[in-house]
Residue, then its C-alpha position, 0 to 999 in steps of 0.5 A: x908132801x909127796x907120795x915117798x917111795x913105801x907108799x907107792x909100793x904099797x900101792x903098786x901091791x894093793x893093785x897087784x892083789x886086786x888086778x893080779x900081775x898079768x891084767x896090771x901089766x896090761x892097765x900099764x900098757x894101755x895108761x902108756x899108750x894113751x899118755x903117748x897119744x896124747x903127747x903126740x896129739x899135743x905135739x902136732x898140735x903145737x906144730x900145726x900152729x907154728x905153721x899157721x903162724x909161718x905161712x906165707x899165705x897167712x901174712x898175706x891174708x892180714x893186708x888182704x884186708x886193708x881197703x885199696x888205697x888206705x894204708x893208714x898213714x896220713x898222706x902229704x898232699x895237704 
């Protein structure tokens, strides 16, 4: 059960009575831009861990902390 097509018209004149036209077209204008902003923020995001993830100093990093000589395979000098 969702909101049908009268009970969003009747809510898009409620706000139109309550704000009137020309501050509603500027509440939407706002609400778009903040939903825009976050997208992008979420975007960037996202990309910036994909980079992380990419980076070749990052692989590097992970064997960097290995001690010298101890690769964690048994040797065969027994």
């Amino acid at each position: 059960m969702g909101i049908g097509f009268k009970e969003l018209l009747i809510i898009l004149a409620i706000a139109l009575l309550v704000f009137g036209a020309k501050r509603l077209k500027t509440i939407g204008s706002d609400l778009g831009g903040a939903v825009k902003g976050f997208k992008k923020a979420m975007d960037d995001e996202d990309d910036k861990e994909t980079q992380q993830l990419n980076s070749p100093e990052q692989k590097d990093a992970d064997f960097s902390s290995t001690p010298a000589g101890k690769t964690g395979s048994k040797s065969s000098n027994a």
